[in-house]
N, C-alpha and C positions, 0 to 999 in steps of 0.2 A: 504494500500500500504506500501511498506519497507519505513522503515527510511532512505534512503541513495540517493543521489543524483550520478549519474554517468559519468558515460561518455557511370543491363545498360542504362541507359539515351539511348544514340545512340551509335550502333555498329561502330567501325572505323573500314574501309575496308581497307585490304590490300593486295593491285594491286600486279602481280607477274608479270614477262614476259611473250610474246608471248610461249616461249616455254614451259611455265610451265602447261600451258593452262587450269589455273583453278583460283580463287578468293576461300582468305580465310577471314573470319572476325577476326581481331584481340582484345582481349579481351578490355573492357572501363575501367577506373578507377573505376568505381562502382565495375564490377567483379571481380575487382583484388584485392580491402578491401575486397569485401566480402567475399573470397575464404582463405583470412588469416581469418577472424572471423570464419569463418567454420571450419579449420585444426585446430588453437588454443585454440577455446571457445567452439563451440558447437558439434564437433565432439569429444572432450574429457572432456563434461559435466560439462566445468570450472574449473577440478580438476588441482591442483596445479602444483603438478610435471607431470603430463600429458601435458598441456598447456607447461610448462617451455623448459620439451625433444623436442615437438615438435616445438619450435622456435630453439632450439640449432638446431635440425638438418635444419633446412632453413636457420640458418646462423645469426639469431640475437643475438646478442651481450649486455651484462651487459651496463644497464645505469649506469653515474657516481653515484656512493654513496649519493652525494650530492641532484641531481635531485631526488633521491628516497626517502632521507630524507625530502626533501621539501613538500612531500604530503601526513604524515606519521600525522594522526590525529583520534580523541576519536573512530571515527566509523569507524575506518580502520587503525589499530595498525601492522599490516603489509603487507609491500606492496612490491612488485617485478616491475622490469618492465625492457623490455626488448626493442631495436633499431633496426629498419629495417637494412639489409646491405647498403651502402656505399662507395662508388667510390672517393670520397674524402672528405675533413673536411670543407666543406663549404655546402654538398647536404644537404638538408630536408631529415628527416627520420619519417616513421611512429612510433606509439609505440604499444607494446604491457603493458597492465596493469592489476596486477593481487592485489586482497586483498581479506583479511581476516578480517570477525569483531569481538567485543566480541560477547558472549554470548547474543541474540539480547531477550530473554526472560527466565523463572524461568526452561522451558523444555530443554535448555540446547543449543536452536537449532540457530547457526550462520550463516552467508551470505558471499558466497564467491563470490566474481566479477572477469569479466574477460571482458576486454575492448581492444580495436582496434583504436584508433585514426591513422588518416590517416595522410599523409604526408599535412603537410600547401599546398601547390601547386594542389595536386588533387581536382578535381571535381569530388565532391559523388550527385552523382543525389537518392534522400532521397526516391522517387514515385520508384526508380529498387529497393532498397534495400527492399522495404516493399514487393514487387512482390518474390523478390530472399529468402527473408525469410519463407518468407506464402509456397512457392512451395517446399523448403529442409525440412520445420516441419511437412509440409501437414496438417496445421491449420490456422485460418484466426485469425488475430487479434484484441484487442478490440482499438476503436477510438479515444479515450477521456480521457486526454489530446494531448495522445499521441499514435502512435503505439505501443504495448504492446503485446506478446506474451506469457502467462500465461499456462504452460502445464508440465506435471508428466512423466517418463518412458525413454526408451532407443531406441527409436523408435520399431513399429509405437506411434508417441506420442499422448498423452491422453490432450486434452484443460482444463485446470483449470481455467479458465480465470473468472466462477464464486464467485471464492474464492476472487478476487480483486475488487471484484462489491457487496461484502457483509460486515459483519462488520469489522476492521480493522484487529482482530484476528484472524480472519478464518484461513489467509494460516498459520500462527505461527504453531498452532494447527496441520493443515495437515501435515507442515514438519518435525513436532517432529516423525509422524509415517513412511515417504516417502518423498525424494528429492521432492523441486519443481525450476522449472523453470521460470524463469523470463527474459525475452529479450525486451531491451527497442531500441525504436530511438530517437535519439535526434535530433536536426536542430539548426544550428547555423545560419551564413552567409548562403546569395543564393551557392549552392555547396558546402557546408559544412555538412553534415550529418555523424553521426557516430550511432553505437551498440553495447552494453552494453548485457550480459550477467550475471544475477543473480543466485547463487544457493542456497536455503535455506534449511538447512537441519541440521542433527549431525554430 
């Protein structure tokens, strides 16, 4: 496994009037991270300036200098990281987080991350994301420790997921020849879950 540590439950309905004469379901917090993890991370394969354009145009905004320096360390010497929009200077904001490491072996081949943390306040039901993942990759993940989505290509994607269940070098080796993917879940608190995004590659 990499050296690196990272980072809908129920539909809410919403009633219209008599005259509108329909019900629509309005998206859950789960949807709503996971739909930024989708535009930012894995709909542009975690690449850097990809991920970055795509928050500018939804509107996120440069974290302070400081916040960014704060999580600037030996396995991730550079770090971005981007603020949901905001309504005023008191709301919670999600983040978006992007890094780069050294050189993670002699083939030259580094790991670039790209993470979603959600706003403190929402409720990420951790059981949708694992569903909402597995159905956008069109692959099932391995269990143990965690949720783990191991897979090659630009869709339809390819499961690698053997390469993490064998010796520690396997994927190094694969990704010195070919991108691999790595999509982790994490669980904090009950309602807390986040998704992580690895790419290991040159």
């Amino acid at each position: 496994m990499l050296r690196l540590s990272c980072v809908a439950g129920l539909m809410a309905l919403a009633v219209f009037s008599p005259a509108m004469a329909q019900d629509a379901a309005a998206p859950s917090a789960t949807e709503l991270y996971f739909a930024d993890v989708d535009r930012f991370c894995l709909a542009t394969g975690g690449d850097w300036g990809l991920a970055l354009a795509a928050a500018e145009a939804a509107g996120w905004a440069p974290a302070p200098e400081a916040m960014v320096a704060a999580l600037v360390n030996p396995d991730a010497p550079e770090i971005a990281m981007r603020l949901s929009p905001t309504t005023g200077p008191d709301q919670p904001q999600a983040q978006l987080l992007l890094s780069v490491s050294p050189p993670m072996d002699e083939g030259g081949v580094i790991v670039r991350a790209c993470a979603v943390v959600a706003e403190p306040q929402a409720q990420i039901d951790a059981s949708t994301l694992v569903e909402l993942a597995s159905a956008r990759l069109g692959i099932e993940p391995g269990r143990a420790p965690y949720p783990v989505w191991v897979y090659s290509g630009t869709g339809p994607y390819v499961s690698e997921l053997d390469l993490v269940m064998s010796d520690s070098n396997a994927m190094f080796e694969a990704a010195a020849e070919r991108p691999i993917f790595m999509l982790t879940l994490t669980r904090g608190a009950p309602g807390q879950a986040n998704l992580a995004l690895l790419r290991a590659g040159r």
